[in-house]
C-alpha positions as CSV (number, residue, x, y, z in Angstrom):
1,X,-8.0,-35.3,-0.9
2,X,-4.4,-34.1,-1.1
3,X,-4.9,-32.3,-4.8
4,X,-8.7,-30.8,-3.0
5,X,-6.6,-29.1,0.2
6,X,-4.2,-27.9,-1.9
7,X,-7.0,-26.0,-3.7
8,X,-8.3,-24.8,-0.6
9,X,-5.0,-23.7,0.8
10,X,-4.8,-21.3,-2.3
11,X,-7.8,-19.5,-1.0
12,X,-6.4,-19.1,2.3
13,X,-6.0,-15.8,3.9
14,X,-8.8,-14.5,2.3
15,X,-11.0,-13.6,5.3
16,X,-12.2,-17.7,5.5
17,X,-11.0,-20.3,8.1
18,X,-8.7,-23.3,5.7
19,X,-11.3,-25.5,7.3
20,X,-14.5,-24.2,6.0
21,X,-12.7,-24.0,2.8
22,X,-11.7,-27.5,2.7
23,X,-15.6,-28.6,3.5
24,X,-16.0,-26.3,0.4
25,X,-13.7,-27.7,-1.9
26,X,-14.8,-31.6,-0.5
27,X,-18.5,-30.2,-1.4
28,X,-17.2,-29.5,-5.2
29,X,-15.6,-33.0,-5.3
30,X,-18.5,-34.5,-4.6
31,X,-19.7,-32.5,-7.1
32,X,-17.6,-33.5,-9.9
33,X,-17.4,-36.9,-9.1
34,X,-21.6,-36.8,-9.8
35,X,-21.3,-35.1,-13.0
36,X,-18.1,-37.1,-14.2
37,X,-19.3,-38.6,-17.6
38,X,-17.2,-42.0,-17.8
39,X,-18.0,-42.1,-21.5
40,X,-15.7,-38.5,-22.1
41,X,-12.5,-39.3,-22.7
42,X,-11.1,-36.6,-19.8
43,X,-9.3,-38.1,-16.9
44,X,-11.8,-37.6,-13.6
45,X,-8.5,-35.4,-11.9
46,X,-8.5,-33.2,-15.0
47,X,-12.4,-32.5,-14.6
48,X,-12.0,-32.2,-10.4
49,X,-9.6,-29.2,-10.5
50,X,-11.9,-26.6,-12.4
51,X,-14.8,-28.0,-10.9
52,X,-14.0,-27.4,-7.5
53,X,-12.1,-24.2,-8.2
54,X,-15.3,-23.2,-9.0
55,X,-16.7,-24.3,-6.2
56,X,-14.4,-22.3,-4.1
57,X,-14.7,-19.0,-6.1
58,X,-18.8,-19.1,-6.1
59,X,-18.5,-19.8,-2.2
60,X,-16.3,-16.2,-1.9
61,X,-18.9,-14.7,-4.6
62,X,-22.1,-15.4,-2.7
63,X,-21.3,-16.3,1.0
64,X,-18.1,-14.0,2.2
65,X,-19.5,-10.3,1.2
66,X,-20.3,-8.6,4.6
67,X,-22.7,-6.7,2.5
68,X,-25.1,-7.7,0.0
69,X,-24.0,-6.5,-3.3
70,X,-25.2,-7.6,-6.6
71,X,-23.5,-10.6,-8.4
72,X,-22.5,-8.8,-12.0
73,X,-20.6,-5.7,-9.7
74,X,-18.9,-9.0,-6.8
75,X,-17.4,-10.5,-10.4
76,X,-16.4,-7.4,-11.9
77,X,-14.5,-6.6,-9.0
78,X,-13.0,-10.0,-8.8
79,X,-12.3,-9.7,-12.9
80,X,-10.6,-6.3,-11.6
81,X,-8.8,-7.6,-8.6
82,X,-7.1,-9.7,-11.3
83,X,-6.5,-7.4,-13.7
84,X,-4.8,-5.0,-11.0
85,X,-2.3,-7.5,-10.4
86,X,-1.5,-8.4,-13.4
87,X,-1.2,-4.8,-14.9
88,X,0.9,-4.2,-11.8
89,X,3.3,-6.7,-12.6
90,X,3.4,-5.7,-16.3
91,X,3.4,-1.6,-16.0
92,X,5.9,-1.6,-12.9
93,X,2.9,0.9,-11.0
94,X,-0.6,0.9,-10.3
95,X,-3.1,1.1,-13.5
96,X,-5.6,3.5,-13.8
97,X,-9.4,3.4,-13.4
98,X,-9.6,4.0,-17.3
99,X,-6.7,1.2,-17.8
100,X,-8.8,-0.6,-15.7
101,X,-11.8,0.2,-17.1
102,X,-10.5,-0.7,-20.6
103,X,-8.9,-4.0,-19.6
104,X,-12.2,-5.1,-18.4
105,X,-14.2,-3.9,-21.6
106,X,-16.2,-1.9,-19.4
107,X,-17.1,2.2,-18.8
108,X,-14.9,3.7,-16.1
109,X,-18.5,4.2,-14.1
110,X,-18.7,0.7,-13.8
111,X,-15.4,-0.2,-12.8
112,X,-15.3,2.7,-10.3
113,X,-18.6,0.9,-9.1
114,X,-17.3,-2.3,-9.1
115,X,-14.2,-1.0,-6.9
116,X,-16.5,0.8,-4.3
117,X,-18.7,-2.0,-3.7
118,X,-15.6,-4.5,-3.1
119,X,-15.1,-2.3,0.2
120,X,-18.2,-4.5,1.2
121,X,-16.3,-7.8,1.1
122,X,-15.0,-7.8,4.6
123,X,-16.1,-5.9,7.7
124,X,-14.3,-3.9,10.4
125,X,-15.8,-4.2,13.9
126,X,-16.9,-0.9,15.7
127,X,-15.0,-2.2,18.8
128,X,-11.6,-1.9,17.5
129,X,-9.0,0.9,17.9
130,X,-9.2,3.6,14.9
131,X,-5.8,3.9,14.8
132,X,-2.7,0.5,15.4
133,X,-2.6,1.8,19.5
134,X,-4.3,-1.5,20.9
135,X,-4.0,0.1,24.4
136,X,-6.3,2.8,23.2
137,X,-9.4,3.3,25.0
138,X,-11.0,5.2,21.7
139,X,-13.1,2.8,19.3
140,X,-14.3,3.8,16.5
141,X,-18.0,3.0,17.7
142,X,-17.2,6.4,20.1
143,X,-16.1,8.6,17.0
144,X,-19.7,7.9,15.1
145,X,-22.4,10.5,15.7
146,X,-26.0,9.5,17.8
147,X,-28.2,10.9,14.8
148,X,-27.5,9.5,11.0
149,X,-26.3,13.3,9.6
150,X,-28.5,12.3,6.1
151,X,-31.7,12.1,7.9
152,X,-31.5,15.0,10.2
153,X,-30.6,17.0,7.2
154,X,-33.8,15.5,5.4
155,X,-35.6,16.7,8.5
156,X,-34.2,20.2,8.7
157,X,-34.8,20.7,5.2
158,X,-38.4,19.6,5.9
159,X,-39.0,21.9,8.4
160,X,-37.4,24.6,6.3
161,X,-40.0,23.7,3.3
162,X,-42.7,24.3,5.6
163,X,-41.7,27.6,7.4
164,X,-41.1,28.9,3.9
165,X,-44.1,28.1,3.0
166,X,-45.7,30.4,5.4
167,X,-44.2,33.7,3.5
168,X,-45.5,35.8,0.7
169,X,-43.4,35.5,-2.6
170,X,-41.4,39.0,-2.0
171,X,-40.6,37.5,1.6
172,X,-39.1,34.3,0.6
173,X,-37.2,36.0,-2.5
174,X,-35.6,38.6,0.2
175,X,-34.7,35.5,2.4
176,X,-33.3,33.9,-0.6
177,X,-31.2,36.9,-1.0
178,X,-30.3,37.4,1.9
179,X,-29.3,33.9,3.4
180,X,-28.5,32.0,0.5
181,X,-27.3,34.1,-2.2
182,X,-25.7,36.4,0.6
183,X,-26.5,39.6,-0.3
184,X,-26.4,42.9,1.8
185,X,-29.2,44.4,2.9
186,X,-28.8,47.5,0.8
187,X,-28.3,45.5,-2.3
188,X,-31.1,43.7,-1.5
189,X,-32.8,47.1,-1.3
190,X,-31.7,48.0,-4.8
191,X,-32.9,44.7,-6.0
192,X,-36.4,44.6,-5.3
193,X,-36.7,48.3,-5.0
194,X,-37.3,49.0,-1.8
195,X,-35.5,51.1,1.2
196,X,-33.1,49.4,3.4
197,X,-34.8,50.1,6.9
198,X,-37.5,48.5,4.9
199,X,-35.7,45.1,4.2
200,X,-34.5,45.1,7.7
201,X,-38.3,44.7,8.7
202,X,-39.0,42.5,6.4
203,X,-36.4,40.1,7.1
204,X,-37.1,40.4,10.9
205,X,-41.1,39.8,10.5
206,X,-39.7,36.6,7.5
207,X,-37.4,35.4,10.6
208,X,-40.4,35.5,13.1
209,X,-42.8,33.8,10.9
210,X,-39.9,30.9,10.0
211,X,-39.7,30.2,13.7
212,X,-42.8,30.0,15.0
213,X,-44.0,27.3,12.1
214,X,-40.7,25.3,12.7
215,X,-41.6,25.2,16.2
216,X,-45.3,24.1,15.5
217,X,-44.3,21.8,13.5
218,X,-40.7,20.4,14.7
């Protein structure tokens, strides 16, 4: 039991309570000591220590992520978390993603990837200060917005589709010009041929007809 909390004690720190990790390491000596094949001529210490090592490194694979991320990216980003400590300690400075990447035998998309999903291993409550103030009365729950920006985008882009879709073809090209490619009005007018006073209607009478579907359908 001393060589199994010893294990466990090298995994401290790591987000995990030593406890839990000693009920994890005891689990792999169990484990071991099923498997041990007297007939092998291995010592039953020398076939504990890698068995419950890898006990305790499948229990921070699959039960410690605060988010569920797929196994191949949680061990490349343990393979990398390795390699960024030794390369580290070798270079004198940080490596590279492409260093990384080439360490690892794997594309820089991966290891970038691999990197962005290990933010996932631990989360931060919404209750805490955003900045080291503890006597702040800001949390960071206060500092995110009531409606998810993605979908009210999706909406508004929705709602766009179908108000455009209530124009002619020379209407939405002269609000095209107009609001997107920000053109004058008299350049507009030389593009499609028209007089300015002319696009000035136009645009009004496009404008009109984009509201009122927006509003029927919003």
């Amino acid at each position: 039991m001393p060589l199994i909390h010893s294990l466990a004690r090298r995994y401290a720190g790591r987000g995990e309570q030593l406890e839990d990790l000693q009920q994890v390491a005891s689990l792999g000596l169990v484990k071991a000591i099923d498997r041990f094949d007297l007939d092998r001529d291995v010592e039953l210490v020398t076939y504990i220590f890698p068995t419950v090592v890898g006990e305790l490194k499948r229990h921070f694979r699959d039960r410690v992520w605060s988010v569920t991320v797929p196994r191949r990216l949680k061990e490349l980003y343990q393979l990398l978390s390795r390699l960024l400590e030794e390369m580290t300690a070798d270079l004198g400075r940080s490596p590279t993603i492409s260093e990384l990447a080439e360490a690892a035998g794997v594309p820089e998309e991966d290891a970038l990837e691999a990197l962005e999903a290990g933010r996932a291993y631990t989360a931060r409550s919404l209750t805490v200060s955003p900045d080291s103030d503890e006597d702040s009365d800001v949390q960071l729950i206060d500092l995110l917005e009531d409606e998810e920006r993605g979908y009210e985008a999706a909406e508004n882009r929705h709602l766009l589709a179908t108000g455009l879709s209530a124009l002619d073809e020379r209407e939405r090209r002269i609000v095209q010009l107009r609001f997107v490619d920000g053109l004058t009005q008299s350049q507009i007018a030389a593009e499609i041929g028209v007089s300015q006073m002319h696009v000035s209607r136009l645009i009004r009478r496009a404008l009109e007809t984009l509201g009122t579907q927006i509003e029927a359908a919003s």
